[in-house]
N, C-alpha and C positions, 0 to 999 in steps of 0.2 A: 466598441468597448468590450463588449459579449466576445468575440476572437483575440484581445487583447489577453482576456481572464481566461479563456478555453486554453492559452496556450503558454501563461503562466502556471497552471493547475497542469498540465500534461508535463511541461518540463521538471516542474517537483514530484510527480509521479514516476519521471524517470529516473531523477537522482536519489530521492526516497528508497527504490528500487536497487539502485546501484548501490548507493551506501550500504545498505541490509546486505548485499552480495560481498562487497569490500570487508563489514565487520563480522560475515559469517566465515569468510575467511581467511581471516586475523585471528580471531576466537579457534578455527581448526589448527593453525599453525603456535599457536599460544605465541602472539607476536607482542612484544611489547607497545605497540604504538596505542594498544587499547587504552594502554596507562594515560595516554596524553587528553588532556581538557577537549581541546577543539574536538577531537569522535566522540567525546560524548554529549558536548551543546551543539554540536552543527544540525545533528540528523533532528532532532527535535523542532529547529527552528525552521528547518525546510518541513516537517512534517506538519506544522502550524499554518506556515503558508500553503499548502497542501488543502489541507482541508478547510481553511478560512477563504481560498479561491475557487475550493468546490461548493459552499456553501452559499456562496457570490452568486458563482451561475445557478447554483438552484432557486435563488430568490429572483432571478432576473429572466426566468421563464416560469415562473408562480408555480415551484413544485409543491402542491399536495401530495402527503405519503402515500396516498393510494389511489393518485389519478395516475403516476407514471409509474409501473411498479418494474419497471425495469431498473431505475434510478432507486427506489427501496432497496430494491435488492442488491443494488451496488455499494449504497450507503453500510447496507446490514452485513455484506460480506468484507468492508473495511475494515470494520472493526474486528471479524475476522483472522485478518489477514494481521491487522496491529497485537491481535494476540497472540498469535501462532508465533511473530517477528520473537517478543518480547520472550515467550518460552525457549526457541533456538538461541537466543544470544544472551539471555543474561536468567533467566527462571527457569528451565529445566536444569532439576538439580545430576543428570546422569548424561554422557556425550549420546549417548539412546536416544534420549530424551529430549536433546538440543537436535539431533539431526530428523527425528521425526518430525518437529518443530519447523524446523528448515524447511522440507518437503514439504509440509503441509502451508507454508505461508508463502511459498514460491507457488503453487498449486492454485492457491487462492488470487493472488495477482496476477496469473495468467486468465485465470475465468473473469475477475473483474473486466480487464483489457480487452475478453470478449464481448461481454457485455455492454461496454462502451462504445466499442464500432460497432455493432448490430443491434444496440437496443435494442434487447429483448434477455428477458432472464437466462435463455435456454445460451447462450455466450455462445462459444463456438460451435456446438451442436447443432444451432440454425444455420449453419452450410446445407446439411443434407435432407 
């Protein structure tokens, strides 16, 4: 069951992922499709499943916030990473201000995704 939910939660992590990439580059080309219903209930309801199947596996190996603080920290840099999304695509009021937004929430989902294969706060840095 626990591989069932690890890899329901990894694939909404990847289309979560794509989508933000898909609507930050709709938003740079000023595409019409922004206009359409489905982009803007889809990414919510994958982003729900997302975090209701992270939430899954963290009750089904007893996460305490400060026994595993790798997973804190993965938890802490989500929301992060949800805020950064939401100023690049729809809250920064300046394209400055959306594309710093960008970088910084692509930035953020890379260090996550470290962090999740190496469990350990230090994400990709624990290479060397």
């Amino acid at each position: 069951m626990y591989l069932t939910i690890k890899t329901l939660h990894m694939t909404c992590a990847l289309l979560s992922f794509t989508g933000f990439l898909f609507r930050a580059y709709l938003m740079v080309i000023e595409s019409r499709w922004l206009n359409y219903k489905w982009v803007l209930w889809v990414p919510p309801v994958i982003d729900t499943v997302f975090l209701l199947s992270g939430a899954t596996m963290a009750m089904m190996v007893n996460f305490g916030f400060f026994t595993q603080f790798w997973l804190s920290t993965k938890v802490a840099l989500l929301m992060f990473y949800f805020l950064f999304a939401g100023i690049a695509l729809n809250r920064g009021k300046t394209k400055t201000i959306r594309v710093i937004g960008f970088f910084l929430a692509v930035s953020t989902f890379v260090y996550i995704v470290g962090i999740a294969v190496h469990k350990t706060p230090l994400s990709w840095f624990a290479l060397t």
